[in-house]
N, CA, C and O atoms as a GROMACS GRO file, in nm:
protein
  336
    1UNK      N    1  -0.649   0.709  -2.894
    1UNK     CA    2  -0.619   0.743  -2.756
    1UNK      C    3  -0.540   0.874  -2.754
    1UNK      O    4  -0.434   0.879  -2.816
    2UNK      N    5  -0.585   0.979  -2.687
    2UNK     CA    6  -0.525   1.093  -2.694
    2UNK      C    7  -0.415   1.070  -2.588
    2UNK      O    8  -0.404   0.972  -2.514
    3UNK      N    9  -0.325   1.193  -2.597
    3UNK     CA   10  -0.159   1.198  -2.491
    3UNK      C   11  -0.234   1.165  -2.372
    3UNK      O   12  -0.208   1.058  -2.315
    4UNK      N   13  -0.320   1.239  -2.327
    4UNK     CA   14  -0.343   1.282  -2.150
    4UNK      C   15  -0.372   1.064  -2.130
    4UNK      O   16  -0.307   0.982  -2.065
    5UNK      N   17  -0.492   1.047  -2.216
    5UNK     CA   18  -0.535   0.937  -2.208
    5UNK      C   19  -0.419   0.820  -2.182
    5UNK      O   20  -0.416   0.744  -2.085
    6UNK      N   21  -0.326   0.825  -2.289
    6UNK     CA   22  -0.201   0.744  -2.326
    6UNK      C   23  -0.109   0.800  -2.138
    6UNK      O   24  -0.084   0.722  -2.046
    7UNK      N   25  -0.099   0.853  -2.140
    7UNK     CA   26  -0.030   0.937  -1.998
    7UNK      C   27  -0.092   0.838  -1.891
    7UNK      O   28  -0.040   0.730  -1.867
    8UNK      N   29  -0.173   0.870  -1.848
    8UNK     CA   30  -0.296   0.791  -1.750
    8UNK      C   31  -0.276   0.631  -1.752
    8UNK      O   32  -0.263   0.569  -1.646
    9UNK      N   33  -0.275   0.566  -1.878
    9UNK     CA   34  -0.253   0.438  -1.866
    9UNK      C   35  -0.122   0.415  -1.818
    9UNK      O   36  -0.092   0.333  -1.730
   10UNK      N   37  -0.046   0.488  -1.877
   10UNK     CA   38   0.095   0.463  -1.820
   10UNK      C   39   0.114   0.462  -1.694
   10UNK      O   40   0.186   0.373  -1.647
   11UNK      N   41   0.038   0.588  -1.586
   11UNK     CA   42   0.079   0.611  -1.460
   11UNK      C   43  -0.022   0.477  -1.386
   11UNK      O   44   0.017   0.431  -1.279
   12UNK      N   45  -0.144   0.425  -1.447
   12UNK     CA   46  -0.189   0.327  -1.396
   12UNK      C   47  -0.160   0.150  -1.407
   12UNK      O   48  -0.196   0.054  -1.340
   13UNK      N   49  -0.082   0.166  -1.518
   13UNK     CA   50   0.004   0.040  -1.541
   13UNK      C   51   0.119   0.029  -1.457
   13UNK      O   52   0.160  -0.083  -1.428
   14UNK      N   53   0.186   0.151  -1.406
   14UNK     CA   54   0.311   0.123  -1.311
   14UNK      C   55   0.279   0.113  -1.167
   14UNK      O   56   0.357   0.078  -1.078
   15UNK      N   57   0.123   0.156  -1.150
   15UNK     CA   58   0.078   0.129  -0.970
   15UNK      C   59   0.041   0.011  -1.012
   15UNK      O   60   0.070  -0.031  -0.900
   16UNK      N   61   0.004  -0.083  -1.067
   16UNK     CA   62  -0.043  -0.199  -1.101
   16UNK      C   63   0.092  -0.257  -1.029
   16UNK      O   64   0.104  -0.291  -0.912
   17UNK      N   65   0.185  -0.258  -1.128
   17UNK     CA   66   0.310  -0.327  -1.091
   17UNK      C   67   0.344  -0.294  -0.960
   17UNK      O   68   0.358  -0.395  -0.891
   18UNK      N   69   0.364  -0.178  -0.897
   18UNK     CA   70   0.376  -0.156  -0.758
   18UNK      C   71   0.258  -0.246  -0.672
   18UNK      O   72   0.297  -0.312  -0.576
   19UNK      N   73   0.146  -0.246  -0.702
   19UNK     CA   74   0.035  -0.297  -0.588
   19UNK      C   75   0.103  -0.470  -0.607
   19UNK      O   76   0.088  -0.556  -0.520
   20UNK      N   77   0.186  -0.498  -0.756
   20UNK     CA   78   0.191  -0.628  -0.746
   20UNK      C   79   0.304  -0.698  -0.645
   20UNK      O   80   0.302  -0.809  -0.591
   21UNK      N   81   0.438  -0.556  -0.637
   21UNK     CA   82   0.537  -0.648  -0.584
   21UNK      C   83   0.519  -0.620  -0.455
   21UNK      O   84   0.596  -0.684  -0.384
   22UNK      N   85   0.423  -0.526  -0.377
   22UNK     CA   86   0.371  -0.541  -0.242
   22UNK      C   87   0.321  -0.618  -0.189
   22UNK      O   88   0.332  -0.633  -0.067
   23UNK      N   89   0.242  -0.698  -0.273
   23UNK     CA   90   0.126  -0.784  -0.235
   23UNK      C   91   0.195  -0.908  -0.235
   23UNK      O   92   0.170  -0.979  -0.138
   24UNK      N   93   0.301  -0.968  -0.345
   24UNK     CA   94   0.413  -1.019  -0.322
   24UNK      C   95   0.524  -1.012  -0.194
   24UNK      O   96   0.585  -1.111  -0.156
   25UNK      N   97   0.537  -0.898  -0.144
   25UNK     CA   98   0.624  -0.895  -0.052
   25UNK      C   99   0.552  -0.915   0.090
   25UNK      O  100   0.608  -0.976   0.180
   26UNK      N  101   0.467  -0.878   0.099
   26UNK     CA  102   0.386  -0.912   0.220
   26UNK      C  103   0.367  -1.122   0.241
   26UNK      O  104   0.332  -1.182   0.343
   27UNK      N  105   0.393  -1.163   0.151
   27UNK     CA  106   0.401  -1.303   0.185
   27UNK      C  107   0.504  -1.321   0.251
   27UNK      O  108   0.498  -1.442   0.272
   28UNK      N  109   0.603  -1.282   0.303
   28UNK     CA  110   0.766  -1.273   0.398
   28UNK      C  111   0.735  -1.195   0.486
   28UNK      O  112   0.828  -1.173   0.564
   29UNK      N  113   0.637  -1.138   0.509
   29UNK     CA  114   0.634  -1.044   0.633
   29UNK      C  115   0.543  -1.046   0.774
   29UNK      O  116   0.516  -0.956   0.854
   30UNK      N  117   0.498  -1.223   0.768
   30UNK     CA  118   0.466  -1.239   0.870
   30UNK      C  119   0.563  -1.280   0.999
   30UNK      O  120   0.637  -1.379   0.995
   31UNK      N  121   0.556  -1.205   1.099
   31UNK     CA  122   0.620  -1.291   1.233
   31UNK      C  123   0.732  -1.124   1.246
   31UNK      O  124   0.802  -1.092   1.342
   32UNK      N  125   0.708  -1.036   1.093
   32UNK     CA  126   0.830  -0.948   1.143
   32UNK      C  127   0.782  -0.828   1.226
   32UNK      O  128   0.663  -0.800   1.211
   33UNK      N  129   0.853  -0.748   1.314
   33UNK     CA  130   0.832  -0.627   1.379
   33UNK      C  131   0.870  -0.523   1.293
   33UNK      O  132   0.978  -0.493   1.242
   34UNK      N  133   0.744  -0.468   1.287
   34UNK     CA  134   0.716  -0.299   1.190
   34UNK      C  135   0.716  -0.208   1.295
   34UNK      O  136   0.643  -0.241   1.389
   35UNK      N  137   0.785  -0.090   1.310
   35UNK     CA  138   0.765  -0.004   1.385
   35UNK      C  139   0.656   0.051   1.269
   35UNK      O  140   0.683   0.040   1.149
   36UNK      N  141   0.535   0.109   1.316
   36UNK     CA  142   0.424   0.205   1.235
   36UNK      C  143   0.486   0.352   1.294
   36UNK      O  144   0.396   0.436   1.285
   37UNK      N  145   0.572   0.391   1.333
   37UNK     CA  146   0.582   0.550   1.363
   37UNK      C  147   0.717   0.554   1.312
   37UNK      O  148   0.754   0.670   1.334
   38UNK      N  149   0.819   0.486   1.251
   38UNK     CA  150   0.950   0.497   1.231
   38UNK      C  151   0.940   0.583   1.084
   38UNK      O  152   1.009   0.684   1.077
   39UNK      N  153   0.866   0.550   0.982
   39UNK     CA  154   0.887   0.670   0.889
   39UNK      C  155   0.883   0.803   0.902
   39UNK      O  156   0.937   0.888   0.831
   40UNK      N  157   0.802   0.820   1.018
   40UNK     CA  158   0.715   0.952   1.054
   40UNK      C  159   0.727   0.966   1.143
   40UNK      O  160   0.736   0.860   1.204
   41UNK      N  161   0.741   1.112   1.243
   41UNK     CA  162   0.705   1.089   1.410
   41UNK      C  163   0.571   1.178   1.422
   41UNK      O  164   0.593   1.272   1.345
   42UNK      N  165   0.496   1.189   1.455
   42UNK     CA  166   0.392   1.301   1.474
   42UNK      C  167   0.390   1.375   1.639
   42UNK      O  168   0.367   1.308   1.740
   43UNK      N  169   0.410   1.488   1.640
   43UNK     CA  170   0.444   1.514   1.772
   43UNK      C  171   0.341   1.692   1.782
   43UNK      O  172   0.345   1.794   1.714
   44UNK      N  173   0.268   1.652   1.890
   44UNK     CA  174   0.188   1.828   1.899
   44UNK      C  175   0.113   1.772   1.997
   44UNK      O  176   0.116   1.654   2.032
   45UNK      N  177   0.006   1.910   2.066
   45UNK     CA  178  -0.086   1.837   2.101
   45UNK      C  179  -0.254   1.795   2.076
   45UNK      O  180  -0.348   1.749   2.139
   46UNK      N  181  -0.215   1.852   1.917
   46UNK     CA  182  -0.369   1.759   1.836
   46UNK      C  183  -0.326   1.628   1.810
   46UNK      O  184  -0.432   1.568   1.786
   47UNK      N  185  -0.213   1.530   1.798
   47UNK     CA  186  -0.227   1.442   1.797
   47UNK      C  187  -0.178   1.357   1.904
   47UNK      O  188  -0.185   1.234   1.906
   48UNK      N  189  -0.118   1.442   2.008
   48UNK     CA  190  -0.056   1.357   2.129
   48UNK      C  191   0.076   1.346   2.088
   48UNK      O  192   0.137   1.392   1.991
   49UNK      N  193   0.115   1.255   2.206
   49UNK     CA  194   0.241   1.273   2.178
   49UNK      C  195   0.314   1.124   2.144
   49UNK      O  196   0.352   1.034   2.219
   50UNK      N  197   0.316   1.140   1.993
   50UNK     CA  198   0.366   0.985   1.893
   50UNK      C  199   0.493   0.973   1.930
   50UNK      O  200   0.528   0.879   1.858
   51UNK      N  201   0.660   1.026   2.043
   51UNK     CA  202   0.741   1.024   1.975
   51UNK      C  203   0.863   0.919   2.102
   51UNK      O  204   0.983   0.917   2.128
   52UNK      N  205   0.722   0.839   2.152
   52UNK     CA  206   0.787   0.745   2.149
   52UNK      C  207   0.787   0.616   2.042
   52UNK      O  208   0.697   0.618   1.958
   53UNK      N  209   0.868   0.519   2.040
   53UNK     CA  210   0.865   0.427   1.957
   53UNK      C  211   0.757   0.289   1.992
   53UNK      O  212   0.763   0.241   2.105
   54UNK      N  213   0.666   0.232   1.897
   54UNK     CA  214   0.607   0.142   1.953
   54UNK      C  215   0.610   0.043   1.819
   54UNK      O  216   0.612   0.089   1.705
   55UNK      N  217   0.609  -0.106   1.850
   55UNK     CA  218   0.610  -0.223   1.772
   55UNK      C  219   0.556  -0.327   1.776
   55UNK      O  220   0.560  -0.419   1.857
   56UNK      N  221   0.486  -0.304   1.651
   56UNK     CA  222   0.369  -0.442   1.616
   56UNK      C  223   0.452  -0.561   1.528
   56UNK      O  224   0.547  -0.547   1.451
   57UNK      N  225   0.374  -0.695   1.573
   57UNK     CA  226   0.408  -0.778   1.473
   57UNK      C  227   0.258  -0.813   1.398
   57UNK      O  228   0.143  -0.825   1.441
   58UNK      N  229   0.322  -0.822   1.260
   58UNK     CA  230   0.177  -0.868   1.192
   58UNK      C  231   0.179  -0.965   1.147
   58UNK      O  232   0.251  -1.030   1.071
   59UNK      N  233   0.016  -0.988   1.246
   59UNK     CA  234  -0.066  -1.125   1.224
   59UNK      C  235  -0.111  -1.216   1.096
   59UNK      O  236  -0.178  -1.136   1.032
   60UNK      N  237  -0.112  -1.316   1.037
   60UNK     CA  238  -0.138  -1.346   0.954
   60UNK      C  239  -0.264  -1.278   0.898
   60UNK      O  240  -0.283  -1.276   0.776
   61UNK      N  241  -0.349  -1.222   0.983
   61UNK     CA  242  -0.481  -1.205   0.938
   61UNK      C  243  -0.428  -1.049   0.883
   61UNK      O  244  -0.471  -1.003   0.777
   62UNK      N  245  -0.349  -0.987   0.954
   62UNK     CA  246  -0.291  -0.836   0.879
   62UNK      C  247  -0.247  -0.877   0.793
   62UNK      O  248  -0.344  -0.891   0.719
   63UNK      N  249  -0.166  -0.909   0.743
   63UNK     CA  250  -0.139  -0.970   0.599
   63UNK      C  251  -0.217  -0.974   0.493
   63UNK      O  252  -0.213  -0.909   0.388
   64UNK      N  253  -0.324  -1.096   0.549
   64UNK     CA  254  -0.423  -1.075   0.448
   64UNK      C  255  -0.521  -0.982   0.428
   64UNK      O  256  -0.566  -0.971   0.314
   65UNK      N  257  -0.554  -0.927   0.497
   65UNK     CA  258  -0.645  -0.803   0.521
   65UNK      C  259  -0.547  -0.689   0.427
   65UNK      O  260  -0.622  -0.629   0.350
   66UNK      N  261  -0.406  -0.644   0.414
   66UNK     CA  262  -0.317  -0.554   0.333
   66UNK      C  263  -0.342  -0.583   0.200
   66UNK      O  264  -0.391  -0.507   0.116
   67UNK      N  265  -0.291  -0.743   0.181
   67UNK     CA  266  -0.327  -0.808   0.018
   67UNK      C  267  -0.475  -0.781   0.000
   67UNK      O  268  -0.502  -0.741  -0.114
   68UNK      N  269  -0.550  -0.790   0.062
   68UNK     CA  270  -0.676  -0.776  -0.052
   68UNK      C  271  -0.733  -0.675  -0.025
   68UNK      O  272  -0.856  -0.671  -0.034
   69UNK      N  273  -0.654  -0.560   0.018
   69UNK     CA  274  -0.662  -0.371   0.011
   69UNK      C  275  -0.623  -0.406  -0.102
   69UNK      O  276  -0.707  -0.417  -0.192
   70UNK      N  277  -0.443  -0.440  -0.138
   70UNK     CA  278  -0.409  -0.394  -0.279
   70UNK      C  279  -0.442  -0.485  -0.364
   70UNK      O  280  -0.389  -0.479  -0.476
   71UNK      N  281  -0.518  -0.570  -0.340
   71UNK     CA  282  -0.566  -0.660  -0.457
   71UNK      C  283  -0.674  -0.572  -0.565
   71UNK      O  284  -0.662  -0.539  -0.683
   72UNK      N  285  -0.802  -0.548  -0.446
   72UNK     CA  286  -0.875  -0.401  -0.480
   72UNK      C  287  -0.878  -0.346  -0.577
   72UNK      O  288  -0.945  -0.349  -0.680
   73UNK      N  289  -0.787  -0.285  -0.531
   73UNK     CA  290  -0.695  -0.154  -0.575
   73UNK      C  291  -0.674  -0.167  -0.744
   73UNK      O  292  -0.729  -0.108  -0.838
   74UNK      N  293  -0.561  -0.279  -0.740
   74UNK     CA  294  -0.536  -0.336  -0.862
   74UNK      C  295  -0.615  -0.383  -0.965
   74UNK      O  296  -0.606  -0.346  -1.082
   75UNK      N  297  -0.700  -0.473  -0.915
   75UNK     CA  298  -0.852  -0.516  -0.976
   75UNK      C  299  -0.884  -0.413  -1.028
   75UNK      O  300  -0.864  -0.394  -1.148
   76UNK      N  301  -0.958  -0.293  -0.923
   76UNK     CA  302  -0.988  -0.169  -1.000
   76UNK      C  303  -0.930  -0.086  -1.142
   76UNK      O  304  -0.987  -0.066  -1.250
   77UNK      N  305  -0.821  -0.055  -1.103
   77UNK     CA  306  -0.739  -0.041  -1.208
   77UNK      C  307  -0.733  -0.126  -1.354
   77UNK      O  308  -0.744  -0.100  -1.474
   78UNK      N  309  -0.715  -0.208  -1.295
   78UNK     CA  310  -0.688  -0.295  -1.446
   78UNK      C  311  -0.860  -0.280  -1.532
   78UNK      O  312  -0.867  -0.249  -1.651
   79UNK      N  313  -0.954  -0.301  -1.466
   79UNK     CA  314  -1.094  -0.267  -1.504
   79UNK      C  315  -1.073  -0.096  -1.580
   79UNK      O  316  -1.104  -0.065  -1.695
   80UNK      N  317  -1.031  -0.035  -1.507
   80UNK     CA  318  -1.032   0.135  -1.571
   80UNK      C  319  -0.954   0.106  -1.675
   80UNK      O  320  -1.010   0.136  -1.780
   81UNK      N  321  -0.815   0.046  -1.693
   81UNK     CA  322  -0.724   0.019  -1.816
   81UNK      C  323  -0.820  -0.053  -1.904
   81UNK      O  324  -0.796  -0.003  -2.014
   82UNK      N  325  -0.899  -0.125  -1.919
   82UNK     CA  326  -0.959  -0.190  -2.009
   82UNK      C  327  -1.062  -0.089  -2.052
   82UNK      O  328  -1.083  -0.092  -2.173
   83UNK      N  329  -1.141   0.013  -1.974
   83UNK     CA  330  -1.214   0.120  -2.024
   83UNK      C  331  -1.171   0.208  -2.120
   83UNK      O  332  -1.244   0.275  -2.194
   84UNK      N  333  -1.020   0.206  -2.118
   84UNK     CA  334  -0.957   0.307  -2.197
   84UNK      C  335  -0.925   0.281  -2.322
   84UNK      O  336  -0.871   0.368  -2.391
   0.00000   0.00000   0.00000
C-alpha cells in the first residue's frame, strides 16, 4: 500500500466513525426543534431573503430518511476500504 493509498484509508476510516456517531445521535433527536438557517444566514436577492429565523421539528420519518443517507455513505466506504 503506497503513502497516498495508506493516507486515503485513514481519511476514510475517520468519516466512517463520524457517519457512525451521527447516525447514533440522530436516535435522540426526534421531537427536537432544529433551526435549518441558524448555522448560516443566506441573505441577497438570488436567494431571497433567509434572515428570518424558521423551525422544524423532525419527524420520525426525517430521522430515518438522515440514517440511511449516512448509512449509504458508510456502506460505501467501508466497500472502497476493502478495495484497498
Amino acid at each position: 500500500m503506497t503513502d497516498q493509498e495508506l493516507l486515503a484509508a485513514k481519511l476514510i476510516k475517520e468519516r466512517i466513525q463520524e457517519l457512525d456517531a451521527q447516525i447514533f445521535a440522530l436516535f435522540d433527536a426526534e421531537k427536537k426543534k432544529i433551526n435549518p438557517f441558524k448555522p448560516f444566514i443566506v441573505r441577497g436577492q438570488i436567494y431571497g431573503n433567509y434572515s428570518s429565523e424558521k423551525e422544524i421539528t423532525l419527524t420520525r420519518q426525517d430521522i430515518v430518511a438522515l440514517q440511511e443517507i449516512r448509512q449509504a455513505e458508510k456502506n460505501s466506504l467501508e466497500n472502497i476500504l476493502k478495495q484497498l
